[in-house]
C-alpha positions as a Markdown table, in Angstrom:
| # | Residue | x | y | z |
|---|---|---|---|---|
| 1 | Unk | 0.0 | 0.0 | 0.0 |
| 2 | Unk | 1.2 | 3.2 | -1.0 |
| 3 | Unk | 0.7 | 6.4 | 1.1 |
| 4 | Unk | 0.5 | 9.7 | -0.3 |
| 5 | Unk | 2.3 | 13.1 | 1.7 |
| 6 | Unk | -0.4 | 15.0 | 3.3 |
| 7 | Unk | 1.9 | 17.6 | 3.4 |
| 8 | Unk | 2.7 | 17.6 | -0.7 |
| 9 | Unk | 0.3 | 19.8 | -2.3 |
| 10 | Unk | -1.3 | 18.3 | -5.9 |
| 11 | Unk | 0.6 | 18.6 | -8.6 |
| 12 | Unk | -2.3 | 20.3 | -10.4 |
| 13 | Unk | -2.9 | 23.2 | -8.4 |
| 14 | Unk | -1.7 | 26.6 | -9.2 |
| 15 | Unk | -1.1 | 29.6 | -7.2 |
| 16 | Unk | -3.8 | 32.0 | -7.7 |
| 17 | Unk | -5.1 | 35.6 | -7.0 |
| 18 | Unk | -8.5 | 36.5 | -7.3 |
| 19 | Unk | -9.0 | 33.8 | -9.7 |
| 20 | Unk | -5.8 | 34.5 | -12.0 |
| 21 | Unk | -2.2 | 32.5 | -12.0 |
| 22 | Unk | 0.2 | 34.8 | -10.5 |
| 23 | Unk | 2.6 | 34.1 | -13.4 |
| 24 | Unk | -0.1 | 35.0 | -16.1 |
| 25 | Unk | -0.6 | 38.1 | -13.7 |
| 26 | Unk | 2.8 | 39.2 | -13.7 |
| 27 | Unk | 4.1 | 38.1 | -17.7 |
| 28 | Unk | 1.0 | 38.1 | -20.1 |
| 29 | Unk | -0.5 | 40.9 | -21.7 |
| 30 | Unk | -4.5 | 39.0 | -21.6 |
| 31 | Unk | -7.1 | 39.4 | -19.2 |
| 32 | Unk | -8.4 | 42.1 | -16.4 |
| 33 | Unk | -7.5 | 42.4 | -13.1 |
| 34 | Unk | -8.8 | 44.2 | -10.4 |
| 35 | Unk | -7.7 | 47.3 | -8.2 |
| 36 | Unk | -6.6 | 45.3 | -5.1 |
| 37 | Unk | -4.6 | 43.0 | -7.4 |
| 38 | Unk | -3.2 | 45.8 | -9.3 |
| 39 | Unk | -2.2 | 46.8 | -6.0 |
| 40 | Unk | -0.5 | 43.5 | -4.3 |
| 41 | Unk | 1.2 | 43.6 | -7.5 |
| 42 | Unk | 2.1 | 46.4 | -8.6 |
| 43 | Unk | 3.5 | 48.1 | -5.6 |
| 44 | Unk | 6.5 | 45.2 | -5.0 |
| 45 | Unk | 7.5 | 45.2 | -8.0 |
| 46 | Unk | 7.8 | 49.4 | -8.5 |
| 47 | Unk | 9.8 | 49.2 | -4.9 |
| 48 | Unk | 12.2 | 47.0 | -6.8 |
| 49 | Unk | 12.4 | 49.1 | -9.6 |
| 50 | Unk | 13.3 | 52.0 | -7.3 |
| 51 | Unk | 16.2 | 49.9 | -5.6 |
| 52 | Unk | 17.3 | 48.9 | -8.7 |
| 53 | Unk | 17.9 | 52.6 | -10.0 |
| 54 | Unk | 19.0 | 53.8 | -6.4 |
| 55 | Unk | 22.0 | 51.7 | -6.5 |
| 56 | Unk | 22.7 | 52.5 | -10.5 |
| 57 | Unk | 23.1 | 56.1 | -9.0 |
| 58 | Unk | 25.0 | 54.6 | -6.3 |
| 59 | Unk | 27.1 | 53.2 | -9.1 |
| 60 | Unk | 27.1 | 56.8 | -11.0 |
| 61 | Unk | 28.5 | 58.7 | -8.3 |
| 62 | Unk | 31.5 | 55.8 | -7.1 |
| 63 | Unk | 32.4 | 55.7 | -10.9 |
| 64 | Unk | 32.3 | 59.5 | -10.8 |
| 65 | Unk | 34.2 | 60.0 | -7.7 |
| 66 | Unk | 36.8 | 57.4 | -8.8 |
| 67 | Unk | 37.4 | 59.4 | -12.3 |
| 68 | Unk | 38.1 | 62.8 | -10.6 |
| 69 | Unk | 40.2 | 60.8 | -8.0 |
| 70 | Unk | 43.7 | 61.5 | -9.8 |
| 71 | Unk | 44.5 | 63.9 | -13.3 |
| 72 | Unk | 46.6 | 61.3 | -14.2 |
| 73 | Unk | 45.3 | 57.4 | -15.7 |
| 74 | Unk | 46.3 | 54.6 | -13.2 |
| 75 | Unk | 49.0 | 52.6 | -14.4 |
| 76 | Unk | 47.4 | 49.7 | -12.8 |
| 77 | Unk | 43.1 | 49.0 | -13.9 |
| 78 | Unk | 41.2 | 50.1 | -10.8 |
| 79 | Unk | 39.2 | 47.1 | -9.5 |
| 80 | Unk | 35.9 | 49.6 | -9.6 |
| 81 | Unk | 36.5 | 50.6 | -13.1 |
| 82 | Unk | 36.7 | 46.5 | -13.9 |
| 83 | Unk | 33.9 | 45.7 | -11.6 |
| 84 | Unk | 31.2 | 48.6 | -12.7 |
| 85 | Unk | 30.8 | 47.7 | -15.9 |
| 86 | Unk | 29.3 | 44.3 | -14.7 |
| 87 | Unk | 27.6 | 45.6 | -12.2 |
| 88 | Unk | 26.1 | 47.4 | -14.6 |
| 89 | Unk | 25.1 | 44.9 | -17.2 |
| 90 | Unk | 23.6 | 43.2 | -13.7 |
| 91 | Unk | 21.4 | 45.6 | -13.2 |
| 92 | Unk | 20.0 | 46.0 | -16.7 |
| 93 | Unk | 19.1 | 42.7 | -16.6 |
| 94 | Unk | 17.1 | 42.2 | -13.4 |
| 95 | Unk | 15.8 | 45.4 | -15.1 |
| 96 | Unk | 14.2 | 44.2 | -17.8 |
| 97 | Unk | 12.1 | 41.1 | -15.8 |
| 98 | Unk | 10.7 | 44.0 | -13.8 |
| 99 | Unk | 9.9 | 46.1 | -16.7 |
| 100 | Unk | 8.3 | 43.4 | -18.4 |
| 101 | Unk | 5.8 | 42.6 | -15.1 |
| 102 | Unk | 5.2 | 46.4 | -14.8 |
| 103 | Unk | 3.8 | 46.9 | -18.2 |
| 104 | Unk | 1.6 | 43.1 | -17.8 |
| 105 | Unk | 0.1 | 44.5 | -14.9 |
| 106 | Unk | -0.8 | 47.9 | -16.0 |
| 107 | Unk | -1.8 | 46.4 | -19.2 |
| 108 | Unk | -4.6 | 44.1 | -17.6 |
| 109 | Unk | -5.3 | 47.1 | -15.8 |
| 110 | Unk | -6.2 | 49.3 | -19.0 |
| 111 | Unk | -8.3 | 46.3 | -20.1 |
| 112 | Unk | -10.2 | 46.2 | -16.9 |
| 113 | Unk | -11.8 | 50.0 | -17.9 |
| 114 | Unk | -12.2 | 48.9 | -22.0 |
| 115 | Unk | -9.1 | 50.3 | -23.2 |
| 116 | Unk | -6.4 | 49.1 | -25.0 |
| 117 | Unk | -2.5 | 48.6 | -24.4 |
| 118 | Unk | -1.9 | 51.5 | -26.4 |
| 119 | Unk | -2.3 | 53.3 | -22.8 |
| 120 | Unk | 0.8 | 52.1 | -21.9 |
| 121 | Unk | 2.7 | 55.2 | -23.7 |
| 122 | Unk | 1.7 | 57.3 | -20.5 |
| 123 | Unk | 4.1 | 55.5 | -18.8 |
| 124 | Unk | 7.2 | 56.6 | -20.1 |
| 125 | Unk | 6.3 | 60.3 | -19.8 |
| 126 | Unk | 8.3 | 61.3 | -17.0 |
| 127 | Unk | 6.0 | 62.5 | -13.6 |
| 128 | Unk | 2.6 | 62.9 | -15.8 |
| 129 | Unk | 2.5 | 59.5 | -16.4 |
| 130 | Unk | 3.0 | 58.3 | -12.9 |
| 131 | Unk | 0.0 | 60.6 | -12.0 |
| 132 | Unk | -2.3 | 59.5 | -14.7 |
| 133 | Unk | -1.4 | 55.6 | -14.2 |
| 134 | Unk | -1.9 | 56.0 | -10.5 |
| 135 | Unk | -5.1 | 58.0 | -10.8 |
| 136 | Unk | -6.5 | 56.0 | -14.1 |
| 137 | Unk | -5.5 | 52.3 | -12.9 |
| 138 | Unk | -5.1 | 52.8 | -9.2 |
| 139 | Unk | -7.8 | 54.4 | -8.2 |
| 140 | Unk | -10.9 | 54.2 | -10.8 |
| 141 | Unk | -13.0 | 51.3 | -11.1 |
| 142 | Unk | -13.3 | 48.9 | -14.0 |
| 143 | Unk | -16.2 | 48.6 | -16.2 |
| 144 | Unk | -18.7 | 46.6 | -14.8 |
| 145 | Unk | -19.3 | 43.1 | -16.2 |
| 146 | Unk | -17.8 | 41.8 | -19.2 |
| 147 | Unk | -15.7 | 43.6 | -21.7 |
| 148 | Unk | -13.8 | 42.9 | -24.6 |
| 149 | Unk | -11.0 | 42.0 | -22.9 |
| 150 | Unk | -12.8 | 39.4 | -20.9 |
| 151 | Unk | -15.2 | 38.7 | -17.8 |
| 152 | Unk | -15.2 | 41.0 | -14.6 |
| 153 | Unk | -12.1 | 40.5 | -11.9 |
| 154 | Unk | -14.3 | 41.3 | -9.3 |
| 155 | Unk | -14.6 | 38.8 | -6.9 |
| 156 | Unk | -14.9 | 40.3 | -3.7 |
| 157 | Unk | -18.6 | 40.3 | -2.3 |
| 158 | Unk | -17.4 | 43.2 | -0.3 |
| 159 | Unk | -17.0 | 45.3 | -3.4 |
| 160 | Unk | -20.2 | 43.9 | -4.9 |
| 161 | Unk | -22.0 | 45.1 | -1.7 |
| 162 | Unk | -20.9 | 48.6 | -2.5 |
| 163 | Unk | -22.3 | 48.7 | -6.0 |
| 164 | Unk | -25.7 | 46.8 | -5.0 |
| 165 | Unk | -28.2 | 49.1 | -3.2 |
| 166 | Unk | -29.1 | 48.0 | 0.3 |
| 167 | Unk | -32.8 | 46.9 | 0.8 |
| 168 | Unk | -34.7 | 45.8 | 3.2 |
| 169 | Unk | -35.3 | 41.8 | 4.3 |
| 170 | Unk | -39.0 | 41.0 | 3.0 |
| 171 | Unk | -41.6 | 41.3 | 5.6 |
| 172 | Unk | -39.9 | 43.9 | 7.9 |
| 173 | Unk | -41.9 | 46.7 | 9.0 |
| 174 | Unk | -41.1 | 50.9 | 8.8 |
| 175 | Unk | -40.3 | 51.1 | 12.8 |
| 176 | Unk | -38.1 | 54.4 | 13.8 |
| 177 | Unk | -35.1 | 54.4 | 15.8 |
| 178 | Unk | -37.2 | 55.1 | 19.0 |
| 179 | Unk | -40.1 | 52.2 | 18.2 |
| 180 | Unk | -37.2 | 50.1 | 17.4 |
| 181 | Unk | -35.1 | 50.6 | 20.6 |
| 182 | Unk | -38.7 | 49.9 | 22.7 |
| 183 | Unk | -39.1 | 46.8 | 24.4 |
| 184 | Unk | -42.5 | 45.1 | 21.9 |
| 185 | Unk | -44.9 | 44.3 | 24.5 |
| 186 | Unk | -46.1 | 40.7 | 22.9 |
């Protein structure tokens, strides 16, 4: 008799979020995804962005400062002028990964409000399109129900209480505050 690990997980099941592989969430270009998921993913992956350019200016100003060190040439190759250049290449390498997630995410986001890819061009104007992405995809709702791009990411019954108006159970009576708060003398 063979005994399976109850501590293995299938080898069918994915990882998900809000319905969605996190690996089609962070590297294809198809589908919609919702605020908060814009959100758990988009944040990490602009803080890494911001490291990654943080120590490229590190880089800058060492390279800099080691250039304006002497007049003269060294007659001997500096080990930063040998390591920079691969520190370098390093960097524009984990760059790229991040790019590419960046753009998937903000690209399902453009196709949660019926617009196209074509969006993404906001991006790359410097400030204004960090304003416009964050107000546009970070803060507006998609379109309700289905689009062209696909069905509605919205899962969460919280959010689908906020759009459906309250009502009132069947058979419950038009009592004020005060007859409410009385003690019913049945």
């Amino acid at each position: 008799m063979v005994e399976e690990n109850p501590y293995q997980p299938p080898a069918h099941v994915e990882a998900t979020v809000a319905g969605m592989a996190i690996h089609r969430i962070l590297f294809s270009f198809k589908g919609r995804i919702a605020r908060t998921t814009y959100w758990i993913f988009s944040l990490p992956v602009n803080v890494a962005i911001a490291v990654l350019y943080d120590r490229f200016l590190t880089l800058a100003e060492i390279r800099q400062s080691s250039l304006t060190r002497s007049a003269l040439p060294p007659a001997t190759p500096d080990s930063d002028a040998i390591a920079i250049p691969w520190l370098v290449a390093g960097m524009v390498l984990a760059y790229l990964p991040l790019l590419w997630m960046k753009l998937a995410v903000l690209t399902k986001r453009w196709h949660d409000q019926d617009r196209s890819a074509n969006w993404l061009v906001v991006t790359f104007i410097p400030m204004v399109g960090m304003v416009i992405n964050f107000l546009e995809c970070g803060c507006n709702p998609g379109t309700r129900g289905e689009n062209r791009y696909g069905p509605n990411p919205v899962s969460d019954p919280e959010e689908r209480t906020l759009r459906t108006p309250v009502t009132r159970p069947r058979g419950a009576r038009n009592r004020s505050y005060k007859e409410a708060s009385k003690p019913s003398g049945r």
